[in-house]
mmCIF file of the N, C-alpha and C atoms, coordinates in Angstrom:
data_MODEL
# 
_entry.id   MODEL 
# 
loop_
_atom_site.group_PDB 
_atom_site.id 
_atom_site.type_symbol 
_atom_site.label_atom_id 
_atom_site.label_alt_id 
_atom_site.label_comp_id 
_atom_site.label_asym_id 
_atom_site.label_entity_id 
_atom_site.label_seq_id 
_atom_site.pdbx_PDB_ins_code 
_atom_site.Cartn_x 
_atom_site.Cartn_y 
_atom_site.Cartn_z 
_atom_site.occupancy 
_atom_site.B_iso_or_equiv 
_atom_site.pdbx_formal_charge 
_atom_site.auth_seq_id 
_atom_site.auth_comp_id 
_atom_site.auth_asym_id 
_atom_site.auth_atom_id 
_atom_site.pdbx_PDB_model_num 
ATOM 1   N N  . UNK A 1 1  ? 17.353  -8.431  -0.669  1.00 0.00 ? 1  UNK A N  1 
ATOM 2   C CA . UNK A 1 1  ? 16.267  -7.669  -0.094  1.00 0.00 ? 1  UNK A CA 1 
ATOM 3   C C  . UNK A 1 1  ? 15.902  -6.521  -1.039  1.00 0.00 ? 1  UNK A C  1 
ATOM 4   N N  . UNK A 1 2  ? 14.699  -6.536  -0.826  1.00 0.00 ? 2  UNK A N  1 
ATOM 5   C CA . UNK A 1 2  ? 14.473  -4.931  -1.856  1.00 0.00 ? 2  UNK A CA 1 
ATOM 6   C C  . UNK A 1 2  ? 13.127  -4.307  -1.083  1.00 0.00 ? 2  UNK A C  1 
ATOM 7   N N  . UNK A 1 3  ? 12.711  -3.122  -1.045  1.00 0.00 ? 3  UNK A N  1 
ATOM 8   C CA . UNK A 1 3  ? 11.886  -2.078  -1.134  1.00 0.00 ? 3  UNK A CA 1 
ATOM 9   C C  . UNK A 1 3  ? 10.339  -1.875  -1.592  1.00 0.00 ? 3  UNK A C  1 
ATOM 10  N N  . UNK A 1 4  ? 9.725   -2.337  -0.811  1.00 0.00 ? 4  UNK A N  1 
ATOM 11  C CA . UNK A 1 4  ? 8.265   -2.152  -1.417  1.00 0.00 ? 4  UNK A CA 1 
ATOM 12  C C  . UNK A 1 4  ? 7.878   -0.951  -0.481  1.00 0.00 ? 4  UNK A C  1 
ATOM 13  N N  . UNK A 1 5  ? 6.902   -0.218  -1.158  1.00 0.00 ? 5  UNK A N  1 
ATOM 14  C CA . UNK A 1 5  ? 5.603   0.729   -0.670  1.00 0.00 ? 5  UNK A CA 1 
ATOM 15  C C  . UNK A 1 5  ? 4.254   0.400   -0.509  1.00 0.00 ? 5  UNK A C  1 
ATOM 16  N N  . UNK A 1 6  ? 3.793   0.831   0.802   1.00 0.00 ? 6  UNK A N  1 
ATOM 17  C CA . UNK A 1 6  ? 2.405   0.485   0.537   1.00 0.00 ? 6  UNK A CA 1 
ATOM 18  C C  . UNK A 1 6  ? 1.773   2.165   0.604   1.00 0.00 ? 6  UNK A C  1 
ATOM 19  N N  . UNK A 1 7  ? 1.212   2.492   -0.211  1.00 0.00 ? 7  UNK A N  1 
ATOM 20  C CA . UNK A 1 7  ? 0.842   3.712   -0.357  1.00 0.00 ? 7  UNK A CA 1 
ATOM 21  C C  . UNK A 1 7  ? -0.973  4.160   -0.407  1.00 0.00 ? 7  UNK A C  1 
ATOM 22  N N  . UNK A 1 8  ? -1.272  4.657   0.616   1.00 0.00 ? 8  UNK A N  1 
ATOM 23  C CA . UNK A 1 8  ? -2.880  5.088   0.819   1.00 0.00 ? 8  UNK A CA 1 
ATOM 24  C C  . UNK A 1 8  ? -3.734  5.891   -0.193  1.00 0.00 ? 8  UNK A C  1 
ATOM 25  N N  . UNK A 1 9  ? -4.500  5.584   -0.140  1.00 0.00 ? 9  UNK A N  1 
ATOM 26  C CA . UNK A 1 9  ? -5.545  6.194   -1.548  1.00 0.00 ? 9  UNK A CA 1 
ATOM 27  C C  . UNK A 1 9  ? -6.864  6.256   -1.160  1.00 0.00 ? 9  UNK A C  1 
ATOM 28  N N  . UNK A 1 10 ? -7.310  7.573   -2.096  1.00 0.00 ? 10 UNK A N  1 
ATOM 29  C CA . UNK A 1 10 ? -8.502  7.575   -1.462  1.00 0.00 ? 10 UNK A CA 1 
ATOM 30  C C  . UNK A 1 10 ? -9.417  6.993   -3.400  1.00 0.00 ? 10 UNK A C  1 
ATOM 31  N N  . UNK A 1 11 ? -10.286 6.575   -3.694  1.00 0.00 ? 11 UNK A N  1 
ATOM 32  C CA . UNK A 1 11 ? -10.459 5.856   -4.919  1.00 0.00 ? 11 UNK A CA 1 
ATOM 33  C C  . UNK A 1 11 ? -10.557 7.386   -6.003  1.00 0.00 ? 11 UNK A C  1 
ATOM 34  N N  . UNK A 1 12 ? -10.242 7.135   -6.709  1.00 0.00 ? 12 UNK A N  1 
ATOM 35  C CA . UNK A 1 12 ? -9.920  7.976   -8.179  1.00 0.00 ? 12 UNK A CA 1 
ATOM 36  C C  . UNK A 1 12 ? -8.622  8.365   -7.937  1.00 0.00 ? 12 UNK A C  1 
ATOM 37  N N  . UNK A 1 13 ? -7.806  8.398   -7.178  1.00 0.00 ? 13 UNK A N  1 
ATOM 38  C CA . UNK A 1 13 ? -6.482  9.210   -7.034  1.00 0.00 ? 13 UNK A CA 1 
ATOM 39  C C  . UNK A 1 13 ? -5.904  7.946   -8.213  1.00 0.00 ? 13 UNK A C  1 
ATOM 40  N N  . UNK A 1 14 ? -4.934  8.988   -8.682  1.00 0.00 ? 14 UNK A N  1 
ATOM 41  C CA . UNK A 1 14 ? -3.574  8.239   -9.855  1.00 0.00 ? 14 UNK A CA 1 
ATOM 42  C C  . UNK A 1 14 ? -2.463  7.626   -8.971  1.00 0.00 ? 14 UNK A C  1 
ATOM 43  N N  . UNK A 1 15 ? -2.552  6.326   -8.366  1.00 0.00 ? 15 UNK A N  1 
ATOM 44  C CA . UNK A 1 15 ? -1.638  5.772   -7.711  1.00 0.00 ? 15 UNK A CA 1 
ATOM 45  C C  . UNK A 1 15 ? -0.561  4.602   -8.248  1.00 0.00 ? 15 UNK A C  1 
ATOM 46  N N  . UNK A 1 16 ? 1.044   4.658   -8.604  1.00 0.00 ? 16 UNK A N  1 
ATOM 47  C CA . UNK A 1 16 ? 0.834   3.833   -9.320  1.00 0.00 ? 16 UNK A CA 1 
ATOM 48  C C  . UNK A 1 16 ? 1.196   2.528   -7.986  1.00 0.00 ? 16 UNK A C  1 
ATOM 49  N N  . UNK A 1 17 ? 1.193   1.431   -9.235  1.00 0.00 ? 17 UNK A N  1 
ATOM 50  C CA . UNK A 1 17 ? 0.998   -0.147  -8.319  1.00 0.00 ? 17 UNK A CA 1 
ATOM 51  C C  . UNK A 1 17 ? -0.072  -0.313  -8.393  1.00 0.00 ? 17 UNK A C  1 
ATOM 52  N N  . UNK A 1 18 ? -0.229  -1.771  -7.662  1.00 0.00 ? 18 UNK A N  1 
ATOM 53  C CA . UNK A 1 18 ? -1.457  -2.268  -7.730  1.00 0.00 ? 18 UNK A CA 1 
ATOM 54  C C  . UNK A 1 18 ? -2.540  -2.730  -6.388  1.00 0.00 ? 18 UNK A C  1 
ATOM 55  N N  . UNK A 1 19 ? -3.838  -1.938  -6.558  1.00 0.00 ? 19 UNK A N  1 
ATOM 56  C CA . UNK A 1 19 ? -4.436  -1.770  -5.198  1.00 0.00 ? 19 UNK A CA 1 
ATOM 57  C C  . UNK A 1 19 ? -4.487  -3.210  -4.827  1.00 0.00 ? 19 UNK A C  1 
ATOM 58  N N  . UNK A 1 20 ? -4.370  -3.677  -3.200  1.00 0.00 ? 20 UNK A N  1 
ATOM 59  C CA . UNK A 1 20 ? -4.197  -4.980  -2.495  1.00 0.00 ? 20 UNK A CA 1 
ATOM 60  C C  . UNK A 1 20 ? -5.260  -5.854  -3.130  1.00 0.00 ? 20 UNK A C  1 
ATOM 61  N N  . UNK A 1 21 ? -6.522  -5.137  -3.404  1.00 0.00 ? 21 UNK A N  1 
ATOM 62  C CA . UNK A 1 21 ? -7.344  -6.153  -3.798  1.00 0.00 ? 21 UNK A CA 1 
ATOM 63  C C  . UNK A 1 21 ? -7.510  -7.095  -5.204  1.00 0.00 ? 21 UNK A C  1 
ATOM 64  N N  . UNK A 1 22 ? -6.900  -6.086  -5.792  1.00 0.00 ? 22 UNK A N  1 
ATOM 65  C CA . UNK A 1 22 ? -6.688  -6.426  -7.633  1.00 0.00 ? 22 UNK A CA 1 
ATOM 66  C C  . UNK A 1 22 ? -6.084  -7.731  -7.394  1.00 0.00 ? 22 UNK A C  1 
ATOM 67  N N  . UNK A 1 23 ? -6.814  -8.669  -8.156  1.00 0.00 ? 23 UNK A N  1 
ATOM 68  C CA . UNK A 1 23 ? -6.307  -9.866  -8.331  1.00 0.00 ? 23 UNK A CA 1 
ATOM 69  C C  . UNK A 1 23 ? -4.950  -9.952  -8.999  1.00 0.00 ? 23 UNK A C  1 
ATOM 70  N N  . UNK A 1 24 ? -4.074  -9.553  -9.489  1.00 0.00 ? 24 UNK A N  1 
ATOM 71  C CA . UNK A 1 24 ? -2.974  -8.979  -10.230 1.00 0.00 ? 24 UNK A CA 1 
ATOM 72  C C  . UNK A 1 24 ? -1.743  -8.346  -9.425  1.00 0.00 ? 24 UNK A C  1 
ATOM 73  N N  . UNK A 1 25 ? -2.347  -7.894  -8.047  1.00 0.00 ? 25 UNK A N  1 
ATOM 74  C CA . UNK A 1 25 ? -1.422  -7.589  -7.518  1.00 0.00 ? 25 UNK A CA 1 
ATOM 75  C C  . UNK A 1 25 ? -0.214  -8.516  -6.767  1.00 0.00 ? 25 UNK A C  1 
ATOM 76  N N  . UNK A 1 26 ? 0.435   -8.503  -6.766  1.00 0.00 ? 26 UNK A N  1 
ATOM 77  C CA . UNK A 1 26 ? 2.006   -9.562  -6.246  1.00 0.00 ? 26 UNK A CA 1 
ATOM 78  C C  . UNK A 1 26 ? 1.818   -10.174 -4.923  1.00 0.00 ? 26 UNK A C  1 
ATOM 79  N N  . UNK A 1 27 ? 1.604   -11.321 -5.211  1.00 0.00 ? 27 UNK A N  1 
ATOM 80  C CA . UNK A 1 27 ? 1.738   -11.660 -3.266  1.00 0.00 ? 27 UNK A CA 1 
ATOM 81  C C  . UNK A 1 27 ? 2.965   -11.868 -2.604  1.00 0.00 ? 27 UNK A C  1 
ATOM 82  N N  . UNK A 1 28 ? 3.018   -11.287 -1.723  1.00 0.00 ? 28 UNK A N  1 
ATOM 83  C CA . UNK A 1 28 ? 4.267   -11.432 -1.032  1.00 0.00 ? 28 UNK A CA 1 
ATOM 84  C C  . UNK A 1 28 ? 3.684   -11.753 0.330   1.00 0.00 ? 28 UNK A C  1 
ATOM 85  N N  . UNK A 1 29 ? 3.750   -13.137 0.455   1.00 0.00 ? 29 UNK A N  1 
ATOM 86  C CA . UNK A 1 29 ? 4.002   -13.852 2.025   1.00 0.00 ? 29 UNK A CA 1 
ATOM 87  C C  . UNK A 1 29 ? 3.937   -13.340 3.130   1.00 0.00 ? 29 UNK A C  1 
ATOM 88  N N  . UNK A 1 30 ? 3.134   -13.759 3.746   1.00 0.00 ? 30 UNK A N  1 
ATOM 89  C CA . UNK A 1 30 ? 3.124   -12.854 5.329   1.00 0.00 ? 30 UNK A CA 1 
ATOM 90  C C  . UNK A 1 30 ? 2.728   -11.409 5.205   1.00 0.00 ? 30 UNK A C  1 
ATOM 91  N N  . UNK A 1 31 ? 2.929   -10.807 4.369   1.00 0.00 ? 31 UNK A N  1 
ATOM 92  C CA . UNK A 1 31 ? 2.902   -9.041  4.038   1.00 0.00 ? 31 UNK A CA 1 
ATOM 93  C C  . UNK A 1 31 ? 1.620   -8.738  4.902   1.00 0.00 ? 31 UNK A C  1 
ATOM 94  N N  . UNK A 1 32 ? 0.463   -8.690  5.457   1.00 0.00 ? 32 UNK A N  1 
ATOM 95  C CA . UNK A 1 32 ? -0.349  -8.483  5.308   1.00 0.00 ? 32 UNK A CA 1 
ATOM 96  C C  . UNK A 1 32 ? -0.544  -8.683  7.005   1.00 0.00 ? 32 UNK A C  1 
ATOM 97  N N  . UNK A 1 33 ? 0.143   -9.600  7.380   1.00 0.00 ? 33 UNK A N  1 
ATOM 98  C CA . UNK A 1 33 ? 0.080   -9.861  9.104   1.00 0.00 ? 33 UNK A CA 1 
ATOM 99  C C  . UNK A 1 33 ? 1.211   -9.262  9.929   1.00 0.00 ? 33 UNK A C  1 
ATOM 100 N N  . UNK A 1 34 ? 2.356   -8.864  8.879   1.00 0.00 ? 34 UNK A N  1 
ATOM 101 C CA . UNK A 1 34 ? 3.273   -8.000  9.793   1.00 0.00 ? 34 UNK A CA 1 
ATOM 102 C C  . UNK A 1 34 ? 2.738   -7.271  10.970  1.00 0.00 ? 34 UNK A C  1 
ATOM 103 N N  . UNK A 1 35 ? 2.938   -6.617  12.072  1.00 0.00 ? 35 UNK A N  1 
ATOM 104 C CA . UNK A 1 35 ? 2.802   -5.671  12.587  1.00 0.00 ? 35 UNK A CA 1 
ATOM 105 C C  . UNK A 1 35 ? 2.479   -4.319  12.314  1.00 0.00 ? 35 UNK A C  1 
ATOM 106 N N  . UNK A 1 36 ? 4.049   -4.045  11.299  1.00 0.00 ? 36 UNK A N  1 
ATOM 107 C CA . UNK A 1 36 ? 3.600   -2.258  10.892  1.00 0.00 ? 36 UNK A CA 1 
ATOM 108 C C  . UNK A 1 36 ? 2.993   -2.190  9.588   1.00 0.00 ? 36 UNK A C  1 
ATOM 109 N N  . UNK A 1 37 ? 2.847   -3.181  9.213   1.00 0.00 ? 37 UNK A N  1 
ATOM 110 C CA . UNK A 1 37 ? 1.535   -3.220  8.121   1.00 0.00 ? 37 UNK A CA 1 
ATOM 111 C C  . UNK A 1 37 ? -0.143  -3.263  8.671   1.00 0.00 ? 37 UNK A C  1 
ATOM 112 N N  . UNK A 1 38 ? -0.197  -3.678  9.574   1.00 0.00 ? 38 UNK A N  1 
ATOM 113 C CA . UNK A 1 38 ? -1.661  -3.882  10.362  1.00 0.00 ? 38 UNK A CA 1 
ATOM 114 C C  . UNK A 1 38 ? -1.761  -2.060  11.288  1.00 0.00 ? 38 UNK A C  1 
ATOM 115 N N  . UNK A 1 39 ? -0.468  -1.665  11.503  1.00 0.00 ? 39 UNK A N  1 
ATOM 116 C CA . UNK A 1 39 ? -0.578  -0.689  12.330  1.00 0.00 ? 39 UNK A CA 1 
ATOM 117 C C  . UNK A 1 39 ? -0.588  0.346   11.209  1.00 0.00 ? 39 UNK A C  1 
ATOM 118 N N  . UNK A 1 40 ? -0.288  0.317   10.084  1.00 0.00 ? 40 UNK A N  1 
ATOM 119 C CA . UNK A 1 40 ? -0.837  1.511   8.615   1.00 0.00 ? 40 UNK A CA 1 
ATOM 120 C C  . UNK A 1 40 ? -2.122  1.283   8.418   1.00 0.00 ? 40 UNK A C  1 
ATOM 121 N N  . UNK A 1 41 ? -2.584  -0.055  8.354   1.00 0.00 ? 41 UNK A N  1 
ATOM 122 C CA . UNK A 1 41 ? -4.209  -0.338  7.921   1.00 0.00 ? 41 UNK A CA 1 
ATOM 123 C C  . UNK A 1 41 ? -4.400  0.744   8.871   1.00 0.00 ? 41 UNK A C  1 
ATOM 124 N N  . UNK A 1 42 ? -4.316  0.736   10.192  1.00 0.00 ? 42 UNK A N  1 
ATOM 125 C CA . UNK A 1 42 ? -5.771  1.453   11.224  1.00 0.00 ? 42 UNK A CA 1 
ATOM 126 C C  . UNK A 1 42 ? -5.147  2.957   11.254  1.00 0.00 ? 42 UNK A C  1 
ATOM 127 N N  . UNK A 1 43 ? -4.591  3.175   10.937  1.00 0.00 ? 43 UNK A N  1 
ATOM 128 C CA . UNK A 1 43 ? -3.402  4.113   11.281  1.00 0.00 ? 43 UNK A CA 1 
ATOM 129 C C  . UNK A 1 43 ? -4.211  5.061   9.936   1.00 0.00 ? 43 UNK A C  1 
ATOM 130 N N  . UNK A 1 44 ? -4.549  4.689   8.937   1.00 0.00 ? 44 UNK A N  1 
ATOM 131 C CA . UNK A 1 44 ? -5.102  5.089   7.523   1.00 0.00 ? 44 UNK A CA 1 
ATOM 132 C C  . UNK A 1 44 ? -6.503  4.589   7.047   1.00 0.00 ? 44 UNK A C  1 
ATOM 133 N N  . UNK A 1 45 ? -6.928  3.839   7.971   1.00 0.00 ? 45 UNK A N  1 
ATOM 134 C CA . UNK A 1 45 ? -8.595  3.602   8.050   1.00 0.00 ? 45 UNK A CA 1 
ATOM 135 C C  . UNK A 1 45 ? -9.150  2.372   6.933   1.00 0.00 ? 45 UNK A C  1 
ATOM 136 N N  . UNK A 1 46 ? -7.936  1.590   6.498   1.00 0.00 ? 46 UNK A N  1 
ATOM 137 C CA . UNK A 1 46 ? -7.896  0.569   5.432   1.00 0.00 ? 46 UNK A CA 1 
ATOM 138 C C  . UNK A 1 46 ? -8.413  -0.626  5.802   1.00 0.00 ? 46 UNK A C  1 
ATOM 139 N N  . UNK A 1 47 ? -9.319  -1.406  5.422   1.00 0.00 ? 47 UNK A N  1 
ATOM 140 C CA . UNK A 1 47 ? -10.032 -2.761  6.091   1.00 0.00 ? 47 UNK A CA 1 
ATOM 141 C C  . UNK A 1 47 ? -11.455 -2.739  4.636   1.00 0.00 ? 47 UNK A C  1 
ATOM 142 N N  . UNK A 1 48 ? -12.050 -4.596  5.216   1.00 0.00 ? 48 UNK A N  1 
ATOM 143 C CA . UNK A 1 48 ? -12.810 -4.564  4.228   1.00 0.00 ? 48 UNK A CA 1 
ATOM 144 C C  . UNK A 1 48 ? -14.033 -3.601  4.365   1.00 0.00 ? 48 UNK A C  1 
ATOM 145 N N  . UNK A 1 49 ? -14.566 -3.537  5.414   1.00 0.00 ? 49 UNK A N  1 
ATOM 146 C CA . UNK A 1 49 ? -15.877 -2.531  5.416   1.00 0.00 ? 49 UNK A CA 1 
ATOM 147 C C  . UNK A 1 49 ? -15.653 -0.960  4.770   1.00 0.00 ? 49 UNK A C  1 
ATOM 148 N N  . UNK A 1 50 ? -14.324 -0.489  4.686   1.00 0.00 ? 50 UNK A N  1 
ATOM 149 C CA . UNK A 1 50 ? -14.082 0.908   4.165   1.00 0.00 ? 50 UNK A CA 1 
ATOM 150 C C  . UNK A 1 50 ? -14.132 0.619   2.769   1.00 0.00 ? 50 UNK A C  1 
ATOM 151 N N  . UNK A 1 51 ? -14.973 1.378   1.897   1.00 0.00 ? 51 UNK A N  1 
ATOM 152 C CA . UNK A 1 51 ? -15.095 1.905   0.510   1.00 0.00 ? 51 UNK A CA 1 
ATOM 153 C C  . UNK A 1 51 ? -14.153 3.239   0.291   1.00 0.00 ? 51 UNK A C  1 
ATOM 154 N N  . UNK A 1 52 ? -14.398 3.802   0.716   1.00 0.00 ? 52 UNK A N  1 
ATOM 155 C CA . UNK A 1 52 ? -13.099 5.282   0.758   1.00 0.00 ? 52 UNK A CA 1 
ATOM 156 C C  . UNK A 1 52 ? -12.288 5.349   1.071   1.00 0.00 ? 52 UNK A C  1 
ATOM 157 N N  . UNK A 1 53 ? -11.000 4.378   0.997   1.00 0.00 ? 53 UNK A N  1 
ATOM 158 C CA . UNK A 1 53 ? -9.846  3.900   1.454   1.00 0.00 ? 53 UNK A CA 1 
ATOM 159 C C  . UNK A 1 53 ? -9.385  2.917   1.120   1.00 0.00 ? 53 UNK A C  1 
ATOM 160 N N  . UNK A 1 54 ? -8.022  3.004   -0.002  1.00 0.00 ? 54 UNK A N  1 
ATOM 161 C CA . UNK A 1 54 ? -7.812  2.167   -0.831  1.00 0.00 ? 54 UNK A CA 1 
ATOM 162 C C  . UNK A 1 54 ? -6.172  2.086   -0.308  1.00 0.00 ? 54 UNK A C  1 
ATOM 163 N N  . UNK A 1 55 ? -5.573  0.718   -0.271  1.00 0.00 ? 55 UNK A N  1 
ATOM 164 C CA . UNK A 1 55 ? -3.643  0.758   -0.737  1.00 0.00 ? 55 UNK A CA 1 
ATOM 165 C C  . UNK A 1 55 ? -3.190  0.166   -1.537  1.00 0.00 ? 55 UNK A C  1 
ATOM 166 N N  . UNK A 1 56 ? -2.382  0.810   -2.085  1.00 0.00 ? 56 UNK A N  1 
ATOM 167 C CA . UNK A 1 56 ? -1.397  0.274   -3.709  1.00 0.00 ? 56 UNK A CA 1 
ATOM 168 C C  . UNK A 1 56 ? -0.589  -0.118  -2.629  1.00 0.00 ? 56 UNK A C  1 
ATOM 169 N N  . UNK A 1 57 ? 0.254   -0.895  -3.234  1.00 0.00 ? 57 UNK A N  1 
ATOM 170 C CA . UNK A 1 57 ? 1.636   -2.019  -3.610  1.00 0.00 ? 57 UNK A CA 1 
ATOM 171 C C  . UNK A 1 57 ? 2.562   -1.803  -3.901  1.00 0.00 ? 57 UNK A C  1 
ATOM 172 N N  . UNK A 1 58 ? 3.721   -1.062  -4.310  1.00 0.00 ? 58 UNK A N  1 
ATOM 173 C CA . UNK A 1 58 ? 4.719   -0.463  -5.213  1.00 0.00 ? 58 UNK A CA 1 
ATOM 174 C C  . UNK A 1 58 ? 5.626   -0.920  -5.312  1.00 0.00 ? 58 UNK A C  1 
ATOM 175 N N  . UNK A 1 59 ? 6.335   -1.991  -6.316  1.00 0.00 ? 59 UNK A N  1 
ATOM 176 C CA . UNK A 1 59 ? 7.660   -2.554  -5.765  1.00 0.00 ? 59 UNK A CA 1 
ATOM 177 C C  . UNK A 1 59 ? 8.519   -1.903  -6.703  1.00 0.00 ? 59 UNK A C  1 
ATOM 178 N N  . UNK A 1 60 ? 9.014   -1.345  -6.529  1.00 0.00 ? 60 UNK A N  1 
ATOM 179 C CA . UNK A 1 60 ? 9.945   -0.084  -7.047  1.00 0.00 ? 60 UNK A CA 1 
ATOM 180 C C  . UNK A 1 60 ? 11.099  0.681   -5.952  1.00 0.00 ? 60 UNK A C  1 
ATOM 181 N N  . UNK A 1 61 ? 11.900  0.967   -6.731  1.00 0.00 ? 61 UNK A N  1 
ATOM 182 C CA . UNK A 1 61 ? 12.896  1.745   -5.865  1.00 0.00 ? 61 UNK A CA 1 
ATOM 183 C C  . UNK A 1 61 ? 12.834  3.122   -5.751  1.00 0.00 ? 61 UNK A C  1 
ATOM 184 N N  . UNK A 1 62 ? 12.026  3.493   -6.485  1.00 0.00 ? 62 UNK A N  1 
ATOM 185 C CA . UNK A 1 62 ? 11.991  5.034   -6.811  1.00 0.00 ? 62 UNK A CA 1 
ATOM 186 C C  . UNK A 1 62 ? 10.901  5.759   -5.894  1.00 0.00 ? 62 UNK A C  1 
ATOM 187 N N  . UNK A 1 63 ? 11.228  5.737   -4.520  1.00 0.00 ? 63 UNK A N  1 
ATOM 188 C CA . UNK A 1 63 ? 10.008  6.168   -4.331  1.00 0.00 ? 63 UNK A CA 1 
ATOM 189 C C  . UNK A 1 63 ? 9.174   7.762   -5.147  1.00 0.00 ? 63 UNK A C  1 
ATOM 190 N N  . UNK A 1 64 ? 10.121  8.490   -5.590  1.00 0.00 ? 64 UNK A N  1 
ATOM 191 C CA . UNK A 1 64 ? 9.620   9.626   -6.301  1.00 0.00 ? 64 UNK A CA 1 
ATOM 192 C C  . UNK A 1 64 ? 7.915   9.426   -7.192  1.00 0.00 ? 64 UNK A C  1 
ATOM 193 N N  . UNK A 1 65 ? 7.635   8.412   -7.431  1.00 0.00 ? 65 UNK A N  1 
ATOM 194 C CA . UNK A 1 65 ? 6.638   7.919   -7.874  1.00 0.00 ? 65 UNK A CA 1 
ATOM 195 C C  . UNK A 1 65 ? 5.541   7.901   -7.041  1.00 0.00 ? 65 UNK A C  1 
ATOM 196 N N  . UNK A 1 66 ? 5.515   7.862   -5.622  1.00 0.00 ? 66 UNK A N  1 
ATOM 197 C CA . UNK A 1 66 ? 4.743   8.147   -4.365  1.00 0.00 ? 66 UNK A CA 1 
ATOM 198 C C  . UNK A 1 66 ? 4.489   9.405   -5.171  1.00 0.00 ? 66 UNK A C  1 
ATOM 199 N N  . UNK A 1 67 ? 2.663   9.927   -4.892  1.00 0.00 ? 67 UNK A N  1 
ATOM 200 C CA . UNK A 1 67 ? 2.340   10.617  -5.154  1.00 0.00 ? 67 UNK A CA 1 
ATOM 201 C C  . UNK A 1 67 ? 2.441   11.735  -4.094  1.00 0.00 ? 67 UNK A C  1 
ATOM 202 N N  . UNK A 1 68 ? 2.783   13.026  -4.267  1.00 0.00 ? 68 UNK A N  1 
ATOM 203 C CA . UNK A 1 68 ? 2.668   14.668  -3.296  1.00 0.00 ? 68 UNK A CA 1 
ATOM 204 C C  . UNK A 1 68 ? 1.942   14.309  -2.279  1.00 0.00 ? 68 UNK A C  1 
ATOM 205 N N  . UNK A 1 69 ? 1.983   14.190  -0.747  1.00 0.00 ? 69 UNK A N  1 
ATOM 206 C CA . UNK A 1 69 ? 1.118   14.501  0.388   1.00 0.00 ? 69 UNK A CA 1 
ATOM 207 C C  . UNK A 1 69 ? 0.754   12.792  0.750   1.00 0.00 ? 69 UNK A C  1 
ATOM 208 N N  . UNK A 1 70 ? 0.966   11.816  -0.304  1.00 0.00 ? 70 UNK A N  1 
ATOM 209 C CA . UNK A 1 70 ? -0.004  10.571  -0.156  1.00 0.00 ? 70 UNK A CA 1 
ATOM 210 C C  . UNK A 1 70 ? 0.850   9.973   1.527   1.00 0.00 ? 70 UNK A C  1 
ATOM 211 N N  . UNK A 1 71 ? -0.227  9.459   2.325   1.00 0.00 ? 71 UNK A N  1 
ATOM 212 C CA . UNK A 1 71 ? 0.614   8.528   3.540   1.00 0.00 ? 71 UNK A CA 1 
ATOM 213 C C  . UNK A 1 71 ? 1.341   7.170   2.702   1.00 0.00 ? 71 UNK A C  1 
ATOM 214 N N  . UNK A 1 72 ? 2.453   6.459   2.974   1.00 0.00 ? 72 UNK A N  1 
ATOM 215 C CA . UNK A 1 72 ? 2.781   5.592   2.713   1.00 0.00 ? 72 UNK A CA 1 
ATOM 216 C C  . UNK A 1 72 ? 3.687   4.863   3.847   1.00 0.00 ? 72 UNK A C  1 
ATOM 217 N N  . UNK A 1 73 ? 4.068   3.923   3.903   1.00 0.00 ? 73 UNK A N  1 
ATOM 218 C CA . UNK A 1 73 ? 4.503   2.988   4.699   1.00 0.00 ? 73 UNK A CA 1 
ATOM 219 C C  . UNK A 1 73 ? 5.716   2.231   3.731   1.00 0.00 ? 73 UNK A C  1 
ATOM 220 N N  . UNK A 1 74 ? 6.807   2.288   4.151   1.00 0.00 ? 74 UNK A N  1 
ATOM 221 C CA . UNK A 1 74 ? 8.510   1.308   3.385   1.00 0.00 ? 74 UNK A CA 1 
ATOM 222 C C  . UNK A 1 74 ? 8.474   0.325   4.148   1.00 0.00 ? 74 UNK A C  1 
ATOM 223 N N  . UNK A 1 75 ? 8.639   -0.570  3.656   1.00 0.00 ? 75 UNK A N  1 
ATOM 224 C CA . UNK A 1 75 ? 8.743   -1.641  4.094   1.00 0.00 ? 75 UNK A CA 1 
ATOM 225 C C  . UNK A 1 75 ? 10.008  -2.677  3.220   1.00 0.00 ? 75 UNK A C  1 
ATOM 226 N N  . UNK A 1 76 ? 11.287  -3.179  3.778   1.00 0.00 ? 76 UNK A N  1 
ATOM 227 C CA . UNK A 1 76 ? 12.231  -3.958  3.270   1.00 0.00 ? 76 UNK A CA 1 
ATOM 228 C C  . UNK A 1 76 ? 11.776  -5.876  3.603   1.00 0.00 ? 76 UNK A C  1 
ATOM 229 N N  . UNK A 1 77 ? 11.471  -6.488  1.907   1.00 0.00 ? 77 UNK A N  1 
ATOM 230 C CA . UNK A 1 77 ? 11.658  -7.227  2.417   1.00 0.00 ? 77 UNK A CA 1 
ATOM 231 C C  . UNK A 1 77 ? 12.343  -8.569  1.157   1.00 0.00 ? 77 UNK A C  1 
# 
């Protein structure tokens, strides 16, 4: 098991990972229909009609890399 972040953005912020939509970003299975992943989308205003509301990906252990103040969501999987 290991540690991913999903971390909220608003567009220009320095986030690292890769935003959900970037073709590049990692798929990980199911991620996306969990529960407390659907309950961060609304929870942080994330969906396709929002332009001003972006989430990175982070598969890293460090969360120190989470940027100052940003909402994020841990998720083990």
């Amino acid at each position: 098991m290991s540690m991913i972040y999903l971390i909220s953005a608003a567009p220009g912020d320095v986030v690292p990972g890769h935003e959900l939509a970037d073709p590049h970003c990692p798929d990980i299975p199911g991620l996306l229909d969990r529960p407390e992943v659907r309950a961060f989308f609304a929870q942080v205003g994330y969906g396709p009609d929002e332009e001003n509301e972006l989430v990175y990906l982070l598969r890293e252990e460090d969360p120190g890399l989470i940027p100052a103040r940003a909402e994020y969501l841990t998720i083990t999987v």
